[in-house]
Every structure is written in C-alpha cells, then in structure tokens.
C-alpha positions in Angstrom: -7.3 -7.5 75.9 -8.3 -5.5 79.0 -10.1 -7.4 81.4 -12.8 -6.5 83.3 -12.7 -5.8 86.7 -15.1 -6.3 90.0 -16.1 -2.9 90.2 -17.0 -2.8 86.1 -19.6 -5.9 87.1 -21.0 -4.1 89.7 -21.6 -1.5 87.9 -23.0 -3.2 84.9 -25.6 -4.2 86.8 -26.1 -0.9 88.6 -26.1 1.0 84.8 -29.3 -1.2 84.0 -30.9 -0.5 86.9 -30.0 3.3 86.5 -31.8 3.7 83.0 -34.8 1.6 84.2 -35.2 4.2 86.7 -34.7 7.3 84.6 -36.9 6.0 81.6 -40.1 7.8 83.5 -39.2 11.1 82.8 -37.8 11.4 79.0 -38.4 13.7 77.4 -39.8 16.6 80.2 -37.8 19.3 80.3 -37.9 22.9 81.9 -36.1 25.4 79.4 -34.1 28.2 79.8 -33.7 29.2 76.1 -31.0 26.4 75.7 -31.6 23.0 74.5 -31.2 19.9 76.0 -32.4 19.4 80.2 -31.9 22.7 81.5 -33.9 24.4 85.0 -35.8 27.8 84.5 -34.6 29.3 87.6 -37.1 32.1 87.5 -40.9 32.3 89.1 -43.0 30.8 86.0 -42.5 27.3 87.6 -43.0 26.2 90.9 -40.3 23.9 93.1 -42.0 21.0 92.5 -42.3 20.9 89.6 -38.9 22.5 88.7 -37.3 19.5 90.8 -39.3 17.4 89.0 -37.6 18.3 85.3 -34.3 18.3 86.6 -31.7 15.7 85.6 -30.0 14.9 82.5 -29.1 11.4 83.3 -31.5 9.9 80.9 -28.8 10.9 77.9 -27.7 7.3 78.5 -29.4 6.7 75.3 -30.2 3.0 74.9 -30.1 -0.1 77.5 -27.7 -1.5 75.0 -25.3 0.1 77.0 -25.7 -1.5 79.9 -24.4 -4.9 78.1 -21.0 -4.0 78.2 -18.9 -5.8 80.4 -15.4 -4.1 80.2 -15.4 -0.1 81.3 -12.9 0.2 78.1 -15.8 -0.2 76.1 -17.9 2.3 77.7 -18.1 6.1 77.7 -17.3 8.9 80.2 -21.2 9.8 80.6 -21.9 5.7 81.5 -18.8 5.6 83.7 -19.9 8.5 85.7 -22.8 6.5 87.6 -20.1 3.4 88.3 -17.8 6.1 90.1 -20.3 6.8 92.4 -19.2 9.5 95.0 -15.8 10.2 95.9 -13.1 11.8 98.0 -10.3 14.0 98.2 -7.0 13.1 100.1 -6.3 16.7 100.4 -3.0 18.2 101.4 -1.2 15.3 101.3 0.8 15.2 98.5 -0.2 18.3 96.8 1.5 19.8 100.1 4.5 21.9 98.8 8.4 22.6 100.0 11.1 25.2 98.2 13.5 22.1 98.8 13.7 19.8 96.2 14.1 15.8 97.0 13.4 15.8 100.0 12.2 12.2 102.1 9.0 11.6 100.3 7.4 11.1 104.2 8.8 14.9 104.6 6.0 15.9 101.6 3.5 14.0 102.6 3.2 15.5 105.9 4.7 18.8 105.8 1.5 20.4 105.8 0.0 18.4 109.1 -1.3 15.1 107.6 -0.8 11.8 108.8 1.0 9.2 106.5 -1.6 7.5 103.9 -2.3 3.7 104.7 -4.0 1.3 103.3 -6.5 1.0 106.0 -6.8 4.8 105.1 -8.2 3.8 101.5 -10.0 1.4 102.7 -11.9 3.4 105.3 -13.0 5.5 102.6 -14.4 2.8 100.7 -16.0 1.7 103.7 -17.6 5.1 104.7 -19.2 4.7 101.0 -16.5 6.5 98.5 -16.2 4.8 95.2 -13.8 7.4 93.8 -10.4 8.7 95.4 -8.9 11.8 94.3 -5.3 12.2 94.7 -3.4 15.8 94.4 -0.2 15.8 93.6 2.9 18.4 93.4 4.8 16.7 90.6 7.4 19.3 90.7 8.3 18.9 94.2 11.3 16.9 93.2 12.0 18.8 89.8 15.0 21.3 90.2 13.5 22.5 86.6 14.7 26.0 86.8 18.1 24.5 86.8 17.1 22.1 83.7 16.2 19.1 85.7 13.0 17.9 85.2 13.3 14.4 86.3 11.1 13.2 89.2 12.1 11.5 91.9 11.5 7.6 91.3 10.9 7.5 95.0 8.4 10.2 94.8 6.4 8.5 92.2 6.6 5.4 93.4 5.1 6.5 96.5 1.9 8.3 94.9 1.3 4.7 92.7 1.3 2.9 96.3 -1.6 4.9 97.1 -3.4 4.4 93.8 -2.5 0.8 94.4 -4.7 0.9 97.8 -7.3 2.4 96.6 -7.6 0.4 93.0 -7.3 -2.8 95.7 -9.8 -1.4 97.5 -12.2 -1.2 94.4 -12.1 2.1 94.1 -11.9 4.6 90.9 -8.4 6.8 91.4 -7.9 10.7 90.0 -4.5 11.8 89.9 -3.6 15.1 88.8 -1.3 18.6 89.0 -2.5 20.7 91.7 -1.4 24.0 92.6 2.3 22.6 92.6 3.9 26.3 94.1 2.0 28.0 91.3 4.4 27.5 88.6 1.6 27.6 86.0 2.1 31.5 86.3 5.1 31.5 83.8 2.8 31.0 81.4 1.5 34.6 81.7 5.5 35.6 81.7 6.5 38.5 79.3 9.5 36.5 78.8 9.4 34.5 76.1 11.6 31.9 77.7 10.1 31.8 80.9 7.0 30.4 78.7 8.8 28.1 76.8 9.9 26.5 80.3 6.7 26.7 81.3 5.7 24.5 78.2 8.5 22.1 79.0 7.3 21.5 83.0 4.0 21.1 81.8 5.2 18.3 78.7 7.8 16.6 81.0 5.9 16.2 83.6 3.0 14.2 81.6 4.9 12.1 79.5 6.6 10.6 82.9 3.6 10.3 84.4 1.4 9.0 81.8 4.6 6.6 80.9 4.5 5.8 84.8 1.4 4.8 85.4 0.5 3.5 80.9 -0.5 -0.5 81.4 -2.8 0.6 84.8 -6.3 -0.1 84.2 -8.7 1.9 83.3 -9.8 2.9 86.9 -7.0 5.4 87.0 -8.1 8.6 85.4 -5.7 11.8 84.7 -6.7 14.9 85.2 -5.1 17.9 83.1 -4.6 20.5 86.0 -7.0 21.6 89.0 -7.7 25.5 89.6 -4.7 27.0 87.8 -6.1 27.0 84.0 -7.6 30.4 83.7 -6.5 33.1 85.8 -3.5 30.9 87.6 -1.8 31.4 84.3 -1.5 35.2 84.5 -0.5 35.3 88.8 2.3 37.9 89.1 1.9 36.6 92.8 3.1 33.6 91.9 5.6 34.4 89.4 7.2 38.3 89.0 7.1 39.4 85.5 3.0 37.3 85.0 0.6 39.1 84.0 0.7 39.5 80.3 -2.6 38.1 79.2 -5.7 39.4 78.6 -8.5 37.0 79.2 -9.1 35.9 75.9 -5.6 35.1 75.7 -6.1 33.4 79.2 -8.9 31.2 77.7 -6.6 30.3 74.3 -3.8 29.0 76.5 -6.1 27.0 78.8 -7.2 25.4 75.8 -4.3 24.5 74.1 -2.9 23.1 77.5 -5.8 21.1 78.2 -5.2 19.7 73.8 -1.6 19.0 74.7 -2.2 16.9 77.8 -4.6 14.7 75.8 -1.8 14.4 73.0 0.7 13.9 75.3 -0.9 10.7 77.4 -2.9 9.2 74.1 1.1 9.1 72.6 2.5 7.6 76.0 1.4 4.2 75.1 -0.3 1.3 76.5 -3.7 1.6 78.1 -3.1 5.3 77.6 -4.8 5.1 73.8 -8.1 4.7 75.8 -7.6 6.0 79.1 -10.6 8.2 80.5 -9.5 12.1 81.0 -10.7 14.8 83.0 -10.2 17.9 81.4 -10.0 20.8 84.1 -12.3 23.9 83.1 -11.8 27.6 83.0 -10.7 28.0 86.9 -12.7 24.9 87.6 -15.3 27.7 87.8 -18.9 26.7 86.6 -19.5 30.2 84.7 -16.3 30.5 83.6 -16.1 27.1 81.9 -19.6 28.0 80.5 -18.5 30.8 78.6 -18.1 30.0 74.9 -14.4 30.3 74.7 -13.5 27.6 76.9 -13.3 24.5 74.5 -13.2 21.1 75.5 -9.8 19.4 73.3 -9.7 17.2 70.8 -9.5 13.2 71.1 -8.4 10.2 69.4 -10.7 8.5 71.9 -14.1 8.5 71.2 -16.4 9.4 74.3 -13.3 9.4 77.1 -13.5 12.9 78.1 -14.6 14.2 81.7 -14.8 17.8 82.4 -13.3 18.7 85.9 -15.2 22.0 87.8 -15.4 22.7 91.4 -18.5 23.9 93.6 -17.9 25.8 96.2 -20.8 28.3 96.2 -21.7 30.3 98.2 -18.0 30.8 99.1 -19.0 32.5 102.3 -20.7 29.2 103.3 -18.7 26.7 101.7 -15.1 27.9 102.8 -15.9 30.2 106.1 -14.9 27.2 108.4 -11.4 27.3 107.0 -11.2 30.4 108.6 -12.8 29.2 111.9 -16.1 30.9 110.9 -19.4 29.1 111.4 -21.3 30.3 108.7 -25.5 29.9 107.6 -27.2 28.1 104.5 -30.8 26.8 103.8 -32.8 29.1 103.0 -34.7 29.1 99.6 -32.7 31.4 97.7 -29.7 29.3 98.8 -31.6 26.2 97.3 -32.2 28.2 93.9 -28.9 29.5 93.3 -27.4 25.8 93.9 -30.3 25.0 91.0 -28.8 27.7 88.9 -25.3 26.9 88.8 -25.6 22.8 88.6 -28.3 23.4 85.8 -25.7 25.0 83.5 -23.7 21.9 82.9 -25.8 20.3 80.8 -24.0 22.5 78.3 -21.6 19.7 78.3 -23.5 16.6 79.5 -25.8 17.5 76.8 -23.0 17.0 74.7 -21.3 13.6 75.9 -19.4 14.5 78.2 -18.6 13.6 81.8 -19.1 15.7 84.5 -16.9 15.5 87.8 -17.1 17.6 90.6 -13.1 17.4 91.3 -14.2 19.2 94.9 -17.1 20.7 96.9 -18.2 20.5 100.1 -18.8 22.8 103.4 -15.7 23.0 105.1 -16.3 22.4 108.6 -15.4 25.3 111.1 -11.6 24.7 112.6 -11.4 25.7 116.4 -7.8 27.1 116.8 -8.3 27.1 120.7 -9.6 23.5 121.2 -7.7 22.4 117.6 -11.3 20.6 117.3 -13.1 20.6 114.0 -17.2 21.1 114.0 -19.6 20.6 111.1 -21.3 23.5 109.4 -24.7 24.4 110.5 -27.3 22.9 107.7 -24.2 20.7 106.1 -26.3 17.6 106.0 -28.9 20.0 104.5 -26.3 21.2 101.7 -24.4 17.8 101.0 -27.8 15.4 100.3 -29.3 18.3 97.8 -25.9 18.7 96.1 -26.2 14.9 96.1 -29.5 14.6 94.8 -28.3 17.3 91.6 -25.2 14.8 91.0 -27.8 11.2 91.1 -30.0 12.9 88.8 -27.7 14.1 86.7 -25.5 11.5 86.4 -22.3 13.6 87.9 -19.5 12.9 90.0 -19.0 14.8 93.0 -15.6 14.0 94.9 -15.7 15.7 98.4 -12.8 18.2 99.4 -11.1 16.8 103.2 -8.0 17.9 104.4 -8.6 15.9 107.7 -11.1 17.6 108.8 -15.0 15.5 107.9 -13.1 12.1 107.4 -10.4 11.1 110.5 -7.5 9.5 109.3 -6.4 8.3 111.6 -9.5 6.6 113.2 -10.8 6.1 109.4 -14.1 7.5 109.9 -16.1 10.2 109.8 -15.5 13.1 112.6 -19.5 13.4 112.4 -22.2 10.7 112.5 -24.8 12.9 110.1 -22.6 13.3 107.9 -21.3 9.9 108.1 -24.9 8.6 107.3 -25.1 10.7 104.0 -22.4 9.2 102.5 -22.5 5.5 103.5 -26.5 5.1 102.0 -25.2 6.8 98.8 -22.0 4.1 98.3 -22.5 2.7 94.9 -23.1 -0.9 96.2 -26.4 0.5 97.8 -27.5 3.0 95.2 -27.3 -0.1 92.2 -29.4 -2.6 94.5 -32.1 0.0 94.5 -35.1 -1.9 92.8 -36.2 1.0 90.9 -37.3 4.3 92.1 -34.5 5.6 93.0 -35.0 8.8 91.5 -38.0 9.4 91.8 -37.0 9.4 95.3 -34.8 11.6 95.0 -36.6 14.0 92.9 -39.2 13.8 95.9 -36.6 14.4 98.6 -35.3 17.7 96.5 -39.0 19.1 96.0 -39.8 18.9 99.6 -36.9 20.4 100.5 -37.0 23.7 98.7 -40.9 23.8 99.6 -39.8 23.7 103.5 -37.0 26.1 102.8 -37.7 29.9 104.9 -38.1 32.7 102.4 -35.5 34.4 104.6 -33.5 34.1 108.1 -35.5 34.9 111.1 -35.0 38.5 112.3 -33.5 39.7 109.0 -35.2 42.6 107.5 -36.4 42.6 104.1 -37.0 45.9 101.5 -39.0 45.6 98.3 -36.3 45.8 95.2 -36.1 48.9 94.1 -35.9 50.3 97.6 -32.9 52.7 98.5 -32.0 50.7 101.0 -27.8 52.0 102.6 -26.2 49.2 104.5 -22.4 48.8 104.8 -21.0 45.4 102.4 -18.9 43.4 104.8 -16.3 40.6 104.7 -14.1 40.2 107.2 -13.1 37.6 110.2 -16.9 37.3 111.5 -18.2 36.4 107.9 -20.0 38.3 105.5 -23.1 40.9 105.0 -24.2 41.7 101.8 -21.2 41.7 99.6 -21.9 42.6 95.7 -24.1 45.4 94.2 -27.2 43.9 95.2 -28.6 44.2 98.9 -28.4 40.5 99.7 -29.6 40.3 103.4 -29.4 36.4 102.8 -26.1 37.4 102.4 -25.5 37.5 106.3 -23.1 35.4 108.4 -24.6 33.8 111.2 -23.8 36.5 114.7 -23.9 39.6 112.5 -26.9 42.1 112.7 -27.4 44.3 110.1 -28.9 48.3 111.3 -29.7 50.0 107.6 -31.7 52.5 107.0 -33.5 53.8 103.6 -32.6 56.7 101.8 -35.5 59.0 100.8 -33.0 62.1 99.5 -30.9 64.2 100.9 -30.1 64.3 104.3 -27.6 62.5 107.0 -28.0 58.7 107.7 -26.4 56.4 110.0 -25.7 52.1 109.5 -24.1 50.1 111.6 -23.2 46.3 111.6 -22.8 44.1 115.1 -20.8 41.5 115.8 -21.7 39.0 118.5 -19.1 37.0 118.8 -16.2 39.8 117.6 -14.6 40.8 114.5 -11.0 39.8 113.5 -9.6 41.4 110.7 -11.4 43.3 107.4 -10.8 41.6 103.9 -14.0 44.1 102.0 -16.0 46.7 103.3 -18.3 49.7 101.5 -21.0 51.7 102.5 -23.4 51.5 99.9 -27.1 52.8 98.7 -29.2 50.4 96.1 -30.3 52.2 93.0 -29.4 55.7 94.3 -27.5 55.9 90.8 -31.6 56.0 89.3 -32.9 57.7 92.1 -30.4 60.0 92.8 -28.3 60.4 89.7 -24.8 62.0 90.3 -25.2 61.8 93.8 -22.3 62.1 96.4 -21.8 60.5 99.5 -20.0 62.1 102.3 -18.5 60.2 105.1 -19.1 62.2 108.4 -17.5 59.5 110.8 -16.6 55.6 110.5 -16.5 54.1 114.4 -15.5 50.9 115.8 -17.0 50.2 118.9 -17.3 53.8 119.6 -14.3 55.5 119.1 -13.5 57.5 115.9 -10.9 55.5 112.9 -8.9 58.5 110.9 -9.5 58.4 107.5 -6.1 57.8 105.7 -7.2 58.7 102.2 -10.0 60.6 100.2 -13.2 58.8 100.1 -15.3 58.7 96.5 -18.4 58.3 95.4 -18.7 55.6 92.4 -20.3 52.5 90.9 -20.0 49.5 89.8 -23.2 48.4 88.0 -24.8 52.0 87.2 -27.4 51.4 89.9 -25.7 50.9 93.3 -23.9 53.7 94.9 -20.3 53.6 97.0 -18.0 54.5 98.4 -15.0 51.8 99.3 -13.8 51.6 102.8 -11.3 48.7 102.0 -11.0 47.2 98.4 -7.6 46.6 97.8 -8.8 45.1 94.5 -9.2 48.4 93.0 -5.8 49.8 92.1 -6.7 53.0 90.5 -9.4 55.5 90.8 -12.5 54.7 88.1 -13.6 57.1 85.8 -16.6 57.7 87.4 -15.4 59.0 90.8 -16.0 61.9 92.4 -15.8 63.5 95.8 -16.7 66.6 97.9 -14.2 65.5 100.4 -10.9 66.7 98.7 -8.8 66.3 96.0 -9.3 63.4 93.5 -5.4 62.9 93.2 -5.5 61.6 97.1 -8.7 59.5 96.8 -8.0 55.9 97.2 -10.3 52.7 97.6 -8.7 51.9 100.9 -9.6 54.7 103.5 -9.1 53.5 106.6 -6.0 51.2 108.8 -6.8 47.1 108.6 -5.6 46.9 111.8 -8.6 48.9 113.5 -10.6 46.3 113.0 -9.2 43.7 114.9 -10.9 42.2 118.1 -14.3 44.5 117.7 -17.4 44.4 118.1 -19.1 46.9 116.1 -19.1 49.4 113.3 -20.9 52.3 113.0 -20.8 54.9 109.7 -22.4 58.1 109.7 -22.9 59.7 106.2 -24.8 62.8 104.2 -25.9 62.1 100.9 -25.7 65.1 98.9 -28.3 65.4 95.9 -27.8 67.4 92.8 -30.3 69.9 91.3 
C-alpha cells in the first residue's frame, strides 16, 4: 500500500480549494471552432472579456476528487495543481563529454556548474518551486557503439542523490533523456542497423532506469525524451548518414517511441504499474504536437499521462540573452500571441491529460565582459502572464536556469522581481488562498493586455496591405521583421528600421541601424509585402548592399522569389535554402550562379549599419 506523503496532504487541501474557486465560471467559453475551453484570438471579443473565458481548470470534474488522500489515486490533470511551479537544474547533468566514465563530478560540471547540494534543492523549494526538473545524459557512461550499454552505477547513483534532496525537500522530481550528444539521430539512419541500435539505447536505457528508480514514490515522474522526438530524429548533424524520413515518418517514430517508453516502465515493476509519465510532444513544440498526427500512447494506467511541450515564444525574446542580446516584449500583440499558443492545449487538457511546461522562461542577457547576468526588460511582465495562463489552466510550468535567474551558489535568486514572482506563487501560498484566487488572476491578465501599447514608441506602422520594403534581419544585435509578414513589433530593442513604400517601378533605398553594433548575420532579405499582388512577376535588382558605408561584393547571383505568393525577395543570407526554388528569377545573370547566400558573413561583424539600394523592375 503506497502511503501518502506530506506534500499529497497539502495538496488535498489546496485541490478543494482550487475547484471552489473555479466553480464561478463553468461552463463560459470563448470558441474557436474547437470544443472544449478554447480563446478566439481574433477582434470579435475584447481583452476583458477574452481573459475572462480563459482557463480550462474547471475539467476537475467533481469535488469528489479532492477526497483522495494518496496521489496514486489521483489523475495527471488533479496532480498538476499539487506540483505547483517548478525548476530546471539545467546543464548539469544533461552536460555532455566524448569520454565515457568519466568522475561523475567531471559531468556534472563540465559545462560551468557548480556541484548540486542539498542546500541547492532546498533553496529552490524555498524561493517557491514545488517541482524540480532534472536533465540527464544517460549515455554519458554507455560505450554503446561498442555494445556496452550498461550505466555507470556511480553515475546513477549520483542523479538518485539529487532526486533524494529534492523528494526530502517536498518537492515533485522530473527525470528524463535530454539531448544526450544527439544520439536520437540514428533513428533517421539509412542504415538499418544503425536504427536497430538506436532502438536498443533507447530500450536499455529505460528498463535500467525505470528498474533503478521502480519502489520510489510517486513524486518522481519520467519523462520519455525532451526536444529530440520530431525533427532530432532525422539530424544528419548529429549523426552522418540521418536524414531519411519524411515528416510523416518523423511523426510515426515519435509515436511509437513515446508507446515503447510507457511499455517499457509499466513492465519494470514496482510503483512503476502506476507511475505518472510525461510524454514529450512533437519537438516539445506547441503547433507541432497540435498537429493530428502526433498521438499521445497507449496506457495500462488509467489517467497517468502528462504531455511535455516547451514555450519559448517569441524566440527572439525568450532566448536573445543567451547570446548576450537584451531584447523587448509587452506590447499587445506580444500578449495575444502568448494567448494563441497556450489556448491550443486544451486539445489535450480537454482530453485528460496533463499539461507540463518541461521549460520556458526569458533567458536573461549574459555579459561576456563583466561575466554578469541581467534580467530581460519586461521579464516580470512575461513570467506573471505566463503564470496566470498555467493557474488558470491548471498547467505546469518548470522554469529553464542554467545558473543564470537562480544563484547556486548563494541559493537565491540573482533578481529580487523576479524573486517576488515566484515565492507568492509556491504552492503553500496559492492553496491557503480563501477563494478568489482566480478571479484574481483573471483580473490581473485583463488589465494587463488593456495597458499593453499597440506598438513600440517610435516604430512606424503601414496599413496591411501596404507595399511596405524593409530588409528582414537576425543577426548579433537581435531581430527586425523576420517572416513574410512586416512585423515592426518584430524589432530588437537598439535597431531602427528606415523603409520606404513601393508605389511601382522605380529605385528605393532601406536601411537598418544599429546602436549598440552588430556582431555577426544568422538571416537577412530585402523584402516588399504583397508586391507578388501588386506587382506580379516583378524583379528586384540589387544596386548596392553597404555596411557602414563602404560597398560588400556580391559573391553570387541575387533572385527574386517567394515564399507565401504575396511577399517579395530576394535572400541576402539564408543558408537554409540549399537549392534555387522554382519560382526564381533574376535580371542580374545567369540562374545557374544564383544562390541564397550573396554576400561574405564576415562583413558584418562589429558594424553599425546597413544600407541596400534596389530598382524594382515591373512587367507589362
């Protein structure tokens, strides 16, 4: 008989109060076409209101529920609100080395983190984490190409002394595969034996670690894989001869993976018959997973499935501090398309399942010089309304740190804002709410998006439809505008934006300033919205690409294309595009030399400016 545990008390109380506090709204629901609570993300309803109909976290169905008193008796949606918010102990032992069995401390800290203690774990709990996450590498101490596949009892050992601290420390544990060297690529192998290896890595692997880890309680949740299921499978990056599936073959593997790991660790044995599992999605990637042929697996378990995604969105805000780029969010737009996403999980909420958000967050901006770490502008601002979306709708959100929010080594929390989001949204202090709760939350959303800005100050706005030309950019200073439609929101915080509309043929200059310089091009593409309509067959020719005044040689034939059948192009650097699309064409030479990549990288380090001068050339 499993007995319950502190935590499971705590949180039968907290469950009670939970569906008290969601009773008020049954029933009202803004819809999208789809059943269940969904968010009209459209104009026909205003923020308030909207804010007001979010939330699928009255699914609990009955107050029954809330009499349980072991969590082996409850359900993945009902165990969601007891796990509360959690953390990531990021690059710790996920951190990777082409040396097999090594120290376990060499692991740990190879890529800069300090050793895990248990004043660690408890700091976490203390800054008001119910949930640890714990990445792991489990092939860091396999020699498998050579047929070993055993772990390193030292290795393992060392991983279960961490969930030890945290279970100690009353705290719900996640332990899964993660990245682990990119292995998960021989899947997409040509070679039929390089898959069947890949098959007996991903069986070995579980079948110790479920074995490990079978008669812990039912705190300790696996998870079947993090980012890899999806297009990790098919990474000739990662493994030479990938590359072999299509997509839908991409999505039939993740499936059958994700049915295997539940086969594998409900046959393992003791607690493992009932253990709760987190089931990673289609690249952890909201759409993706969304899409009809992702299929959650089949379970001997009734109700004991979580579904793992990540939110990272908008990536240019999210991840730019990684790169040591302070980046911009907030405004109302930003608000909406946070709505959007979040809203399409009750796909699978609506159907029982659990949601956890196995990592979000906005990375905070890494100075190299001073080695210092400095919150995102409008974090606060973009961590309580992801919060709100995850009280109201009953999800799990588990915060990605590599070191860099929360301070190992003084256990706390680099910034005192961000400190205070966290610690009033602990679990403890979220179940001795007296009721209202939501609503409060519901409020606190509402009047956020209503004090949102339309737009950044000084950014110029055009009426859709306008053939607005402005030059897409992603490189070391951030972002402008990157995808077929002009997205002046798009724009990194330091870079101004000179475009100019289009009203036929004629020669045209843009330009993009970068106050603080410009390290490095990843993307960049002159482009013109809807001169595909406007101006159909159109070419653009590039007079003369500048940086900071002086003249870059074109190394290749530009072409004029698109992507969509609206937007017009032409690719300075988009290395993604291997071959020349059918719809190319050019007044600048020969198709044969025309490339997607027309100018040196390495002009664009340490500037300060681009300026393009083009002709757009319209046909009879």
């Amino acid at each position: 008989m499993r007995k319950i545990t502190i935590v499971s008390i705590a949180c039968v109380f907290g469950l009670a109060l939970f569906l008290l506090a969601g009773c008020g709204n049954t029933g009202n629901t803004v819809n999208n076409g789809n059943t269940g609570n969904t968010v009209n993300t459209g104009n026909t309803v205003n923020a308030p209101e909207m804010i007001e109909n979010f939330g699928n976290a009255e699914s609990i169905e009955n107050t029954e529920k809330a009499e349980k008193t072991d969590l082996a008796d409850m359900t993945a949606r009902e165990l969601s609100y007891c796990m509360g918010n959690g953390i990531n102990l990021g690059n710790t032992f996920e951190a990777v080395s082409s040396a097999k069995n090594l120290s376990v401390a060499v692991y740990e800290s190879a890529w800069g983190q300090p050793r895990t203690t248990k004043a660690m774990i408890e700091g976490y709990k203390a800054a008001g984490f119910d949930t640890l996450r714990i990445p792991v590498s489990w092939t860091n101490t396999m020699d498998y190409l050579n047929g070993d596949f055993e772990i390193n009892a030292d290795y393992i050992d060392r991983v279960a002394e961490i969930v030890n601290f945290a279970l100690e420390s009353n705290m719900f544990v996640v332990v899964n595969d993660h990245w682990d060297s990119g292995w998960w690529a021989m899947f997409g192998s040509s070679d039929p034996e390089t898959v069947k290896l890949a098959w007996k890595v991903y069986e070995e692997m579980w079948k110790q670690v479920a074995g490990y880890f079978k008669d812990y309680p039912d705190m300790l949740i696996f998870e079947s894989a993090n980012e890899e299921l999806g297009n990790g499978l098919n990474n000739n990056s990662a493994w030479a001869d990938s590359g072999s599936l299509s997509t839908d073959d991409q999505y039939r593997l993740t499936n059958e993976i994700n049915q295997r790991f539940v086969e594998i660790v409900r046959n393992s044995g003791g607690n493992n018959d009932n253990r709760f599992l987190l089931i990673a999605g289609y690249n952890t990637d909201i759409t993706d997973t969304c899409d009809d042929r992702f299929k959650m697996p089949d379970d001997s378990a009734e109700g004991k499935l979580f579904l793992s995604v990540h939110y990272y969105t908008p990536w240019n805000y999210c991840g730019a501090g990684e790169g040591g780029t302070r980046s911009r969010w907030g405004i109302r737009s930003d608000y909406e398309t946070m709505d959007k996403y979040l809203s399409k999980l009750a796909k699978f909420s609506d159907m029982g399942y659990g949601i956890i958000i196995g990592e979000y967050g906005a990375l905070p901006v890494y100075d190299s010089t001073s080695g210092m770490h400095e919150t995102q502008d409008n974090a606060v601002e973009f961590t309580e309304y992801f919060l709100d979306h995850c009280d109201i709708n009953n999800f799990v959100p588990l915060l990605w740190d590599t070191n860099s929010s929360y301070n190992k080594v003084t256990c706390t929390f680099r910034d005192e804002e961000i400190a205070s989001v966290y610690s009033k949204r602990s679990f403890e202090k979220e179940s001795a709410s007296e009721g209202g709760y939501l609503v409060s939350v519901k409020t606190h959303m509402a009047e956020s998006v209503s004090n949102a800005s339309e737009m950044w100050e000084g950014v110029e706005t055009y009426e859709a439809g306008t053939p607005v030309a402005w030059i897409m950019w992603n490189g070391g200073a951030g972002t402008y505008s990157v995808g077929d439609t002009f997205n002046p929101a798009d724009n990194t915080a330091g870079i101004t934006a000179e475009n100019v509309v289009v009203d036929g043929a004629g020669v045209y200059t843009v330009s993009l300033d970068f106050q603080g310089g410009n390290n490095g091009i990843t993307f960049a593409a002159l482009a013109i919205a809807d001169a595909e309509i406007l101006y159909p067959g159109c070419y653009i020719v590039i007079n003369s690409v500048k940086v900071d005044g002086v003249p870059v040689e074109l190394t290749a034939v530009p072409y004029t294309s698109s992507d969509d059948g609206k937007c017009t192009r032409v690719n300075l650097v988009n290395e993604w595009v291997k071959n020349v699309p059918d719809d190319a064409r050019t007044l600048m030479g020969p198709l044969s030399k025309a490339s997607a990549v027309i100018v040196d990288k390495t002009a664009f380090v340490d500037i300060h400016n681009i300026t393009i001068e083009f002709r757009l050339v319209v046909k009879n």
